[in-house]
C-alpha positions in Angstrom: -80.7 145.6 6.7 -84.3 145.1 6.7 -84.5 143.3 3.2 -81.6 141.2 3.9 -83.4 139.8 7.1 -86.1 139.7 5.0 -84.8 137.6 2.4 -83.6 135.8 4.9 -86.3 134.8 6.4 -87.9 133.8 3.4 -85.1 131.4 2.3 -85.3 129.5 6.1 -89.3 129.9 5.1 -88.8 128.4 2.0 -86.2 124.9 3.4 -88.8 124.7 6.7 -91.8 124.5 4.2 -89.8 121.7 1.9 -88.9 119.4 5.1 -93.1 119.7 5.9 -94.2 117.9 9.1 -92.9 114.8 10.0 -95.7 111.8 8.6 -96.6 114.2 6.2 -96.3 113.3 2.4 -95.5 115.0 -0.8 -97.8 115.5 -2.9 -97.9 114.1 -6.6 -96.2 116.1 -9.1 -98.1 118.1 -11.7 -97.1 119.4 -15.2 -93.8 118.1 -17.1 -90.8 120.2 -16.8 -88.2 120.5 -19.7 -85.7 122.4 -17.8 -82.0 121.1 -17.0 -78.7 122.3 -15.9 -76.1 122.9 -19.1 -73.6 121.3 -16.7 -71.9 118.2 -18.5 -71.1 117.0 -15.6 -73.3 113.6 -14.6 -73.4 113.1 -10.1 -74.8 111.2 -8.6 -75.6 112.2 -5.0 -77.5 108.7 -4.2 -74.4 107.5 -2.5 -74.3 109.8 0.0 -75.8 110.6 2.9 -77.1 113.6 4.1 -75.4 113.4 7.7 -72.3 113.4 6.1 -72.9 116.6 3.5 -71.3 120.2 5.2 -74.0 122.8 3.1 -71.6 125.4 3.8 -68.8 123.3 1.6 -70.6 122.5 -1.2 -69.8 125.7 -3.0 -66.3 126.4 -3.3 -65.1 129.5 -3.8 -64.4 129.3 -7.9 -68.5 128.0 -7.8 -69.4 131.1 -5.7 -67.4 133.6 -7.6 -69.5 131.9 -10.9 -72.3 132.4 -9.6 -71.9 136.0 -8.1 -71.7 135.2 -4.3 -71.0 138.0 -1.9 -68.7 136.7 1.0 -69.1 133.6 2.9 -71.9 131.1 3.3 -73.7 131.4 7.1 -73.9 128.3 8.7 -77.7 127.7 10.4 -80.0 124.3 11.2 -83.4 124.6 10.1 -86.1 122.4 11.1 -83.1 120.6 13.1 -81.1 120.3 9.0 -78.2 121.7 8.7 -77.9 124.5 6.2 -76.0 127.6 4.6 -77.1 130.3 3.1 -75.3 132.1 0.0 -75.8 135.6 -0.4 -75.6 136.8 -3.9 -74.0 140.1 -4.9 -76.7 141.0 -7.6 -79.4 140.0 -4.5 -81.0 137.3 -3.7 -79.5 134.1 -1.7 -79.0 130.6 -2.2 -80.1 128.3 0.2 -78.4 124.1 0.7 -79.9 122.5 2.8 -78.9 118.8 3.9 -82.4 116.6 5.1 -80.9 113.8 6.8 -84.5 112.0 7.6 -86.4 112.9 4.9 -86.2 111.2 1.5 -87.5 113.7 -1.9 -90.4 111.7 -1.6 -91.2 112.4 2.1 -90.9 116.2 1.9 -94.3 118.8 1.8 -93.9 120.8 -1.4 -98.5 120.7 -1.0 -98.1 124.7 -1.2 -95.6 124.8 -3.9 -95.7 124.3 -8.3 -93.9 120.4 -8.5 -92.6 119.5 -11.7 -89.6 116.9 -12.4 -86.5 118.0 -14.4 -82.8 116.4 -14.7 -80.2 118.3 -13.8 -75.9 117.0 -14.2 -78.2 113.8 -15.1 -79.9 113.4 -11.8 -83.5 113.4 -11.8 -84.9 116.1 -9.4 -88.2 117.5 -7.9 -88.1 121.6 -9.1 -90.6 123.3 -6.9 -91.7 126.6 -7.8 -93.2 129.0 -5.5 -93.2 127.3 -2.3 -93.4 130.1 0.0 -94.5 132.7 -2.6 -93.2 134.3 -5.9 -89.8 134.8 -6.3 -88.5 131.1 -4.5 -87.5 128.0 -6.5 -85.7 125.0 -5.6 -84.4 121.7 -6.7 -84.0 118.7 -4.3 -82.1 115.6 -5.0 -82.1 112.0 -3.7 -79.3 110.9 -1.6 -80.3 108.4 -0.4 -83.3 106.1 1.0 -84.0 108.5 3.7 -82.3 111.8 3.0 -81.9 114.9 0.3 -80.1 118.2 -0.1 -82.1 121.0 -1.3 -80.8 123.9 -3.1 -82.7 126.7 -3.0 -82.8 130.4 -4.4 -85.0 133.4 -3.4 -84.8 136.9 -6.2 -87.0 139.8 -5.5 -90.5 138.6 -6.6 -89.0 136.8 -9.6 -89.8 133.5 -9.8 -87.8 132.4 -13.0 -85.4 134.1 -12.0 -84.7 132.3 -9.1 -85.2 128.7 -10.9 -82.7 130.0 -13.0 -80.2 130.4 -9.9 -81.2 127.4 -8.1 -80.7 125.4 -11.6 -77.0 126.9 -12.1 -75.8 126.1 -8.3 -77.4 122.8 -8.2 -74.7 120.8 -10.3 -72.1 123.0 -8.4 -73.2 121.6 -5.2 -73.5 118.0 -6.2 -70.1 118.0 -7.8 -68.7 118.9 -4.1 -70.7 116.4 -1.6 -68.9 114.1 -0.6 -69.4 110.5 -2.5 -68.9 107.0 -0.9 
């Protein structure tokens, strides 16, 4: 029980730390990621907004049996966002999270590693380590003023998680909701 809560609170940690303090800005990006999702599919989330995006229904439950979660996402609000958390089977969790007032570009990621990589053919900000080793996320644009964040947390192992959060990611954008 104590990891789970744990882990836990790491993953709310880790989406709190991403949607920073309001005024403050991201910082610039550093280094040049290769990385993308073998998904085939191409989304794009830009014509969305955030208000509108449910984190707990953007994995169905063929997407969460792919990716090895255990039961039902739990429905929270962080920072005033709604979000879900995923728990995966195998440990770990994977975190959506829906920023309605906050554009990519407007999120903290000071404490994290930033690099850009494209994932179902949406440019995105990957951001390793924000919170400490074994987090990773991806955020994507969805519009002007809003972006949904999906996050994973492993035990301690960072590429491990960026491998989760990169496999979810185009699962997610293929179920929010487009205009």
């Amino acid at each position: 029980m104590r990891r789970s809560l744990t882990k836990s609170v790491i993953a709310g940690a880790l989406a709190l730390l991403a949607m920073g303090v309001a005024g403050c800005g991201a910082s610039g990006t550093s280094g040049t990621g290769n990385g993308s999702s073998e998904s085939s599919e191409s989304a794009s989330p830009t014509s969305s907004a955030a208000g509108t995006v449910d984190p707990c229904e953007t994995l169905k439950s063929a997407d969460t049996a792919e990716l090895g979660v255990e039961g039902s996402g739990v429905a929270k609000r962080i920072a005033g966002a709604p979000a879900c958390d995923f728990k995966l089977a195998a440990g770990g969790l994977i975190s959506v999270v829906a920023n309605n007032n906050k554009s990519v570009d407007e999120l903290n990621f000071a404490d994290g590693k930033v690099d850009s990589v494209s994932i179902g053919g949406v440019d995105v900000k990957r951001v390793r380590e924000l919170v400490g080793p074994g987090d990773c996320g991806v955020f994507f644009p969805l519009s002007s003023n809003a972006s949904l964040q999906v996050s994973a947390v492993k035990s301690l192992d960072t590429e491990a998680a960026c491998q989760v959060a990169q496999e979810a990611a185009p699962l997610v954008l293929a179920n929010v909701p487009k205009n």
